[in-house]
Steps between C-alpha positions, in 0.01 A plus 500: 500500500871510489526549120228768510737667761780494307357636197364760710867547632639505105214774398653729789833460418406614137294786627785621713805416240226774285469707782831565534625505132255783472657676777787482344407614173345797711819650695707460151232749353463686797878536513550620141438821418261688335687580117397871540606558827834314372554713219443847718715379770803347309793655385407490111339735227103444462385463125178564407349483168220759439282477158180744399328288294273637202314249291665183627815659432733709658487855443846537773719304660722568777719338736551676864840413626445585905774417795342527846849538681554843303165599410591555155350423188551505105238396220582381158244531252471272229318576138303215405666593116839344687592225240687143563471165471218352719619246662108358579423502078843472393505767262585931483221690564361791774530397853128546536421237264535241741276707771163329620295672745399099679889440480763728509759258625621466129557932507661500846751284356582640157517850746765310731663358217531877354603703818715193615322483869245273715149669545355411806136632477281630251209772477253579223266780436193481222439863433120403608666402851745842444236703516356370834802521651610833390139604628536311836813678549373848436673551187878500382698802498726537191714821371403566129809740348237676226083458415393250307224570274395212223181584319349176410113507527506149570729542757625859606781481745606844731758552783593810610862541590667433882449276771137345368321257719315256307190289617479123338329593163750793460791262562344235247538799222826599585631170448287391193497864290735489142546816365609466150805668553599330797838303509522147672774709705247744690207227488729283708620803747146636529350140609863477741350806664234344610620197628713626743213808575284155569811378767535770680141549536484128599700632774382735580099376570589200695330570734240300269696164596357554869128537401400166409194567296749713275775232548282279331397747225875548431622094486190434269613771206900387482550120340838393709436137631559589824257530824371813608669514782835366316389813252476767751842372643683581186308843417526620800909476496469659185346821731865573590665563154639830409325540163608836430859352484434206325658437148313351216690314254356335138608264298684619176587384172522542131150485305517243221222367284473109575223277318289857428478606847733818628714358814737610809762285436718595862834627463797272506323191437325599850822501711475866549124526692668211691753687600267821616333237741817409628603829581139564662531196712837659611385864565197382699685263732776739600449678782505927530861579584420874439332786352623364146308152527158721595490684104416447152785653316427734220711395199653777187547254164734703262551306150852598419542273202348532099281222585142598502260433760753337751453757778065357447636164541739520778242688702257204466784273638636696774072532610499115474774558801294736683640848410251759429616659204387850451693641220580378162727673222788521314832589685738801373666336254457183313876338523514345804728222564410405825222509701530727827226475834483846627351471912372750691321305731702552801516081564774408322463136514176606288710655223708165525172243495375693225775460325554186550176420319700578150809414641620880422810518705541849381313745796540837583344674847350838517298648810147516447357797350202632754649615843454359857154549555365549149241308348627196336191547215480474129332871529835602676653736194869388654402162535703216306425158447693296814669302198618567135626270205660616241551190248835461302600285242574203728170427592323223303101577601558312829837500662835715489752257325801696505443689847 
């Protein structure tokens, strides 16, 4: 009887040595928290990689840079063209190639190995799934500058002009349409469009997230690896971006012919889009210190120099910063020897951050040209851009070296 006892005894002390590892296991979980609500609530940028996905492949790619603690945003969008070496096949070719719609691990890390930064979730849209959701939302509104008109009998494609709401099958032919005499330029813009049309109208039907039959609709058309309610989280701080200030930045680079396929080989060996990311990261964390830090400054790019097309290019870098540039041309004259910043912003530590991008040390103020009170619009006949560059001599494509 004795020995029966004490094996009865052992048995219970195992059960309760269980009992109470399991209870500890428990509180640890209990006491972390959830990654989601971590992410929102810490004192970091959110990175979220979005793909549309045509044909096991994606048609775009973009990367929502989001900081809860300003409520400010930036998106880089990157062409699936973008050449280097794969790190995953060990060899150049697209950044696509690598792209699997069961496992996209491999493309989330070529993409963080590109911009230089840590993505911490991940979304993707089939256009199948695109179309739902566009249709569960009520349709996307987008602004279309001109009508489109392509006569294809297989496929005709019309949009009128203005602010054009599209349902999901519209939405699937404005991002799948080629007109033959379309650039990759506008093709990437137009589909840009509608990414952040789909954002803001994300936020702007979330009242969906409270309905749980649609909740459920909504978690089962977006691949992201996360729990619905983990899912909801995260779109539902999205609700509070300003999209209508939001810059959009892509990837650029020289087009070279590599093994018989055209690529985007990035500028500067890929330093430069590293160094737009950086500059995002710093913009969104700092906080509003006035009227200057709540605009988009509209940038003048004067090519003072022989050299032919570096106003284009310049304008392309100084966008990769942020800037919208509105005006492109050639300056008065053509013998420049160094490059001036003109600012009429009224902020001059604007003039001086601008600047600074080029390292121009060479900046002249004037007041801005539309009066107290006037409209600060493009339509404005007095209205000139906040910022103008004139380039001289001593500026090498990227930086001032003599100013």
């Amino acid at each position: 009887m004795r020995t029966r006892r004490d094996g009865a005894g052992f048995v219970l002390l195992i059960l309760i040595a269980v009992l109470f590892a399991g209870a500890v296991v428990f509180t640890l979980t209990s006491l972390k928290q959830d990654p989601i609500e971590e992410a929102i609530s810490g004192d970091r940028v959110i990175n979220t990689l979005f793909v549309l996905e045509a044909e096991e492949k994606p048609l775009a790619t973009y990367v929502l840079m989001y900081y809860p603690g300003t409520r400010k945003a930036a998106v880089f969008n990157v062409p699936g063209e973008v050449g280097r070496i794969l790190r995953s096949i060990d060899r150049v070719d697209r950044i696509d190639r690598v792209y699997a719609p069961n496992r996209i691990g491999p493309y989330e890390q070529e993409i963080e190995n590109l911009l230089g930064l840590e993505l911490n979730f991940s979304c993707v849209f089939t256009t199948g799934a695109l179309v739902r959701l566009v249709d569960l939302l009520e349709g996307v509104d987008i602004f279309i500058p001109g009508p489109v008109a392509v006569y294809d009998p297989a496929n005709p494609v019309f949009f009128p002009s203005g602010l054009v709401r599209l349902d999901g099958d519209k939405a699937r032919s404005w991002l799948s349409y080629q007109p033959p005499d379309e650039d990759e330029g506008e093709a990437a813009s137009r589909r840009q469009r509608f990414f952040l049309g789909l954002i803001r109208r994300l936020g702007q039907r979330k009242d969906i997230f409270a309905n749980p039959a649609l909740a459920g609709i909504f978690h089962g058309l977006i691949k992201t690896g996360m729990d619905q309610q983990a899912q909801l989280r995260i779109f539902g701080d999205f609700a509070g971006i300003d999209m209508d200030r939001i810059p959009i930045q892509s990837v650029g680079g020289t087009r070279k012919e590599v093994s018989g396929q055209t690529l985007l080989i990035p500028y500067y060996d890929g330093s430069q889009i590293k160094e737009f990311v950086r500059y995002a990261l710093t913009a969104l964390t700092r906080q509003s210190e006035g009227a200057g830090d709540e605009r988009v400054f509209t940038v003048e790019v004067l090519n003072g120099t022989g050299t032919t097309g570096l106003a284009g290019r310049t304008a392309e870098l100084l966008r990769g910063f942020g800037y919208d540039v509105i005006s492109i041309g050639n300056a008065a004259r053509n013998d420049y020897e160094s490059t001036q910043v003109i600012d009429r912003s009224g902020f001059r530590e604007v003039g001086a951050a601008f600047a600074g991008v080029i390292r121009c040390g060479n900046i002249s103020f004037e007041p801005p040209a539309y009066g107290e009170g006037a409209e600060m619009i493009l339509q404005n006949p007095e209205y000139k851009a906040d910022l103008t560059l004139i380039i001289g001599r001593d500026f090498d494509g990227r930086y001032v070296t003599g100013g």
